[in-house]
N, C-alpha and C positions, 0 to 999 in steps of 0.2 A: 656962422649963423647957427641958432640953437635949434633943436627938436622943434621946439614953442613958436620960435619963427613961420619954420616950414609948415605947420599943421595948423596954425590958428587958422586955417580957413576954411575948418573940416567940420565948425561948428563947436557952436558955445555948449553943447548939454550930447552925452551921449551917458544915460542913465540905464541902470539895470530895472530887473523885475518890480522893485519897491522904490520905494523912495528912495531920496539922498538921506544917507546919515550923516548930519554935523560930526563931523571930527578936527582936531587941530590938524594945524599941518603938519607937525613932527610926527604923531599918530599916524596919519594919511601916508606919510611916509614910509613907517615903519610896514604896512600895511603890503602897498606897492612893490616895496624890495621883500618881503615874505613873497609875494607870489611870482613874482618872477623868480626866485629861489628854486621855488619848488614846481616848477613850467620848466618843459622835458623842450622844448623848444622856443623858439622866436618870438613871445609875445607884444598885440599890437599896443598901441596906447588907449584906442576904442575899447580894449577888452578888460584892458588894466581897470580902466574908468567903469564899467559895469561892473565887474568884480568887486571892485571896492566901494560899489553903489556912491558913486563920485561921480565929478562932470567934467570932460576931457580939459575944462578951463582950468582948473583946479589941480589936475593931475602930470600935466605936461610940465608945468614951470617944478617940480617936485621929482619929475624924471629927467629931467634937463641935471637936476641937482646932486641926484644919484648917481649920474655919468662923472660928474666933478669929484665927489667926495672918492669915488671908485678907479679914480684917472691914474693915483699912485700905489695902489695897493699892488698883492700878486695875484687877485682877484678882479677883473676890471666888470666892468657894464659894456658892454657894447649895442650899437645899433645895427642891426642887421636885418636883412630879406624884411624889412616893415617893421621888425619888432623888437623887443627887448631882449639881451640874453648873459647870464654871467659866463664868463668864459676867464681859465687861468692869463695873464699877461703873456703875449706872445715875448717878453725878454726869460720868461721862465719853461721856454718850450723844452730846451733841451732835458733839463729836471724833471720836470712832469713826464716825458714821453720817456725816459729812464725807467719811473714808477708803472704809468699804466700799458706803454707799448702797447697803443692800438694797431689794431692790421690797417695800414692805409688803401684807401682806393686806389688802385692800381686804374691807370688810363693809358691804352696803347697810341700810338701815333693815330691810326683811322680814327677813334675814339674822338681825340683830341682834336683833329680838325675840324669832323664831324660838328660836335659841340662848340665849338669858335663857331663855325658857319650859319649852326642854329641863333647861336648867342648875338650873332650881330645884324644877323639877315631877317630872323622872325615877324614877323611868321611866315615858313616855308613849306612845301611838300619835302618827299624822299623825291622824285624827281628832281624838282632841282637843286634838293643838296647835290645829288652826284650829278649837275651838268656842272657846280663849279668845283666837285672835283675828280670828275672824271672816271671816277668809279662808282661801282652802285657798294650802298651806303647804307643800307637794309640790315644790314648785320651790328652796323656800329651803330642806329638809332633805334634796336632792338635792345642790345646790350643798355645803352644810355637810359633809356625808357625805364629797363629792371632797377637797376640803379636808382631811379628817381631823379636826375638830372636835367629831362628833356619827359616832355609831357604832349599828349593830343590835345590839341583846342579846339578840332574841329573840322569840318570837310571842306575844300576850296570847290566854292558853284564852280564845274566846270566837265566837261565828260570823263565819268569815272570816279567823278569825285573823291577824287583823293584824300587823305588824312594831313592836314595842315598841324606841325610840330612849332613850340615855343619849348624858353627853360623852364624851370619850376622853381619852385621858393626854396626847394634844396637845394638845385643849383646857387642861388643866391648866399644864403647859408655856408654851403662847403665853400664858398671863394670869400667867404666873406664880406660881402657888400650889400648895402641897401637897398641898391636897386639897377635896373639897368644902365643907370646914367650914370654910375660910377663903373662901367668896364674901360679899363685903361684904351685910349685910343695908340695907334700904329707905331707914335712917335713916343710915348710915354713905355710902352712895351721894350722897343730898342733899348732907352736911358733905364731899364730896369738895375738896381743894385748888385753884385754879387750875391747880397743876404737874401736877397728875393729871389734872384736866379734858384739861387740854395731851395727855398723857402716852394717854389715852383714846383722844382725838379723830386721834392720830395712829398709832397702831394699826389703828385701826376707819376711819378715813375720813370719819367721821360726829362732828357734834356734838351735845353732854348737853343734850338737854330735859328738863329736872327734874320740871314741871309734866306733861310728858305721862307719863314714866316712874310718877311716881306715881297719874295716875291709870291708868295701866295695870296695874301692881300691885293699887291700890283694887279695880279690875273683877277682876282673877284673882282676891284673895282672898274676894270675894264670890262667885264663880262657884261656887268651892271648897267654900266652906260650902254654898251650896243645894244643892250634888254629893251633897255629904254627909249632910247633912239627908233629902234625897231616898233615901239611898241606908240610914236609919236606918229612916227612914219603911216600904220595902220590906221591910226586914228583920223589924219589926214586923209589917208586916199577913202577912209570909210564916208568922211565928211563931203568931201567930195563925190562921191558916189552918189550919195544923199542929195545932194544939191542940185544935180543933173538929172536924176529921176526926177525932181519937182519941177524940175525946167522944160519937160518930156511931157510931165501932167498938164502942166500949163498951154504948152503948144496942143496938146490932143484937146483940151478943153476951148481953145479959140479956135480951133478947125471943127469944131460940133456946133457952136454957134454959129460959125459963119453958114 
């Protein structure tokens, strides 16, 4: 399914300041891949279409096209974290990181759980990051935060109000992907490649323990369910609770009558 798929239902007209400029579509094109060119990150299609004082109808079948013509080069188009972005072809990693040998993000093991737990539990407190792992986690969602990996969203109503943590569109970005609905699930992590494993391990600094991954998983998703259970369980006896004071009001209001 194409870009154009997914988005045609974000609306027929997302115009900029002025009008729409008639331009061909090869023009519009040429226009479109100018600015993502020159965009230091992820641009969305909404922004593309303002920019080019165009209408997201017009400019999405045209960035759909861009991702085609750019599929085989050593320069591709990618979609990612919402947006557009040119990036070298990961078949030409090794060459490139030869020439520029960037310093990579280093992520230690707590780091790396830390950020899984965020990534898949969000939105959470630091409380219960560290009830599902046991340790406090203030140090690795401090570091993450610098980073730009993991981001505040916000207080959770509750005493003390704590800071409620999600990822960020960087995280999105450095993994590559479009959005949350593309993090590999449990069983898709295990079937990872060698190339990936590779591809991982050299990102993160860190290598895949399958057996521990899983069972760390195993324990979140049982933690999860008795959370829940517990949390069913509360709701019921509150309900109840409930029910029986009204049954209490009722009997004191027919003994005042009588």
């Amino acid at each position: 399914m194409t870009q154009t798929d997914l988005q045609a239902d974000n609306g027929a007209s997302e115009n900029g300041a002025g009008a729409p400029i008639a331009q061909s579509p090869e023009s519009l094109k040429n226009v479109l891949e100018s600015l993502i060119f020159v965009s230091s990150s992820p641009v969305t299609a909404k922004r593309l279409a303002r920019a080019a004082r165009s209408t997201l109808a017009e400019v999405q079948p045209l960035l759909d096209e861009l991702v085609a013509d750019y599929a085989h080069r050593g320069v591709h188009l990618y979609f990612v974290a919402g947006g557009y972005q040119f990036r070298s072809a990961r078949e030409s990693a090794d060459f490139v990181r030869t020439l520029v040998a960037p310093k990579p993000l280093r992520l230690g093991r707590a780091q790396l759980e830390t950020l899984a737990i965020v990534a898949y539990r969000q939105p959470l407190t630091r409380p219960e990051v560290d009830d599902v792992r046991g340790v406090d986690s203030g140090s690795s969602l401090k570091m993450l935060a610098e980073r730009g990996l993991v981001k505040i969203l916000g207080r959770k109503d509750e005493p003390g109000r704590p800071l409620v943590y999600g990822t960020s569109p960087a995280f999105l970005e450095f993994f590559g992907l479009s959005g949350l609905q593309d993090l590999p699930t449990l069983q898709e992590f295990s079937d990872l490649s060698d190339e990936h494993r590779a591809l991982f391990e050299e990102k993160t600094g860190e290598s895949i323990d399958i057996a521990a991954a899983e069972l760390a998983a195993a324990e979140a998703m049982e933690e999860a369910e008795e959370e829940l259970l517990a949390q069913e369980e509360a709701a019921m006896a509150a309900a109840e609770a409930e029910s029986e004071d009204e049954e209490l009001d009722e009997d004191d209001e027919e003994d005042d009558d009588g």
